[in-house]
C-alpha positions in Angstrom: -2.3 19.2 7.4 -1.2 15.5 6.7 -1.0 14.2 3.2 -0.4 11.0 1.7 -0.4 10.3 -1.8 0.0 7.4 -3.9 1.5 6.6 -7.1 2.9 4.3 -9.7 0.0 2.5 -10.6 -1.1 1.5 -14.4 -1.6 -0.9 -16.6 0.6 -4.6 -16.6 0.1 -7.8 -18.2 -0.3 -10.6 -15.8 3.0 -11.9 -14.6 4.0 -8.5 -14.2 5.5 -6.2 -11.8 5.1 -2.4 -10.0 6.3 -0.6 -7.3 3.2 1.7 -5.7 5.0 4.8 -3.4 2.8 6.0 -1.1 4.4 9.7 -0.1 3.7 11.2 3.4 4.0 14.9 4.9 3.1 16.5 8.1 2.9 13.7 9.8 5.6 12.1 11.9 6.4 8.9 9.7 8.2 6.8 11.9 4.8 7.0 14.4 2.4 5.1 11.9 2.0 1.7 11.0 2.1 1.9 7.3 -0.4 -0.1 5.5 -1.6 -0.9 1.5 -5.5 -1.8 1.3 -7.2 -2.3 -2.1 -10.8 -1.9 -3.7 -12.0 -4.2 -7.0 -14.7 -3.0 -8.3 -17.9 -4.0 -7.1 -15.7 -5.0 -3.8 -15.3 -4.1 -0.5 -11.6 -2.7 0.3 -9.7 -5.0 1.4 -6.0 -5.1 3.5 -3.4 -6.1 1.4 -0.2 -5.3 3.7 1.0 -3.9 7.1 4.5 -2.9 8.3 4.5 -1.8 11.8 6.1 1.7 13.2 7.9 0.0 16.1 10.4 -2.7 14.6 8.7 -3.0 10.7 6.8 -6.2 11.3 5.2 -7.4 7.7 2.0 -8.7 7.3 0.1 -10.0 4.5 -3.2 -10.9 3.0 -3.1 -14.9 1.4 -4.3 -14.1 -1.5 -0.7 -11.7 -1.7 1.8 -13.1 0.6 4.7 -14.0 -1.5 4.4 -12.1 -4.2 4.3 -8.6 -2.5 6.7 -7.1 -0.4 5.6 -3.9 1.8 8.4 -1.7 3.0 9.3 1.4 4.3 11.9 4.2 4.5 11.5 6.5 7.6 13.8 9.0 6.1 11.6 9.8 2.8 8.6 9.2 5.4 7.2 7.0 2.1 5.9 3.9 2.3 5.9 1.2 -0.9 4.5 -1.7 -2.4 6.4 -4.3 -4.4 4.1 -5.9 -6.2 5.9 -9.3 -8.6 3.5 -12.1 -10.5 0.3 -9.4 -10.8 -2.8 -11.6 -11.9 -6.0 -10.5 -12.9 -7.5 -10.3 -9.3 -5.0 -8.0 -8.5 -6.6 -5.4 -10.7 -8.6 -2.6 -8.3 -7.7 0.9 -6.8 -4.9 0.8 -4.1 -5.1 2.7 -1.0 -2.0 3.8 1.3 -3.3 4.2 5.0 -1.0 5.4 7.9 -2.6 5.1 11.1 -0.5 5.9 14.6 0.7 3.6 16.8 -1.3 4.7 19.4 -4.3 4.1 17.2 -5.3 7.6 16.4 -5.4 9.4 14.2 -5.2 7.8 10.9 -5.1 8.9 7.7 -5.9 7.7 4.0 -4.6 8.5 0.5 -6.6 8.9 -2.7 -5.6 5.7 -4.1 -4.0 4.6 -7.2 -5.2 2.7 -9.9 -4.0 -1.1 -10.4 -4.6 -2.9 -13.6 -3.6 -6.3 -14.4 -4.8 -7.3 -18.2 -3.3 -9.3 -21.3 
């Protein structure tokens, strides 16, 4: 059965920096479009980053781009988020979503938790 599991969230001051890994097994990595989504509380989620399976196209959200770099490594099938100049509305639970390029299936992660406070 396919996992995918988050990590290296916490606590940061604003201005500051983390790396979120999102892990995956039992899938075949180098199929899925690799993306990083994020919930604030009270919020809906929201898409923060893509990189593609086929050629690792990056996209980003505005209220991100420039500040966060998405990546990937197909032979750790593991998927991360470099995350530099973390402000306050960066503060939510992060998601790691992995969804085929043939658009199914897809598959979601438990999230990690992102807090950015002085």
């Amino acid at each position: 059965q396919a996992q995918i599991v988050e990590s290296g969230g916490g606590l940061v001051q604003p201005g500051g920096s983390l790396r979120l890994s999102c892990v995956t097994s039992e899938i075949t990595f180098r199929a899925y479009d690799m993306s990083w989504y994020r919930q604030a509380p009270g919020k809906e989620r929201e898409l923060v980053a893509t990189i593609s399976a086929v050629d690792s196209t990056t996209t980003y959200s505005d209220s991100v781009k420039g500040r966060f770099t998405i990546s990937r490594d197909n032979t750790k099938s593991t998927a991360y988020l470099q995350m530099n100049n973390l402000e306050p509305e960066d503060t939510g639970v992060y998601y790691c979503h992995a969804l085929h390029w043939q658009k199914v299936p897809n598959y979601w992660g438990r999230g990690t938790q992102v807090t950015v406070s002085s």
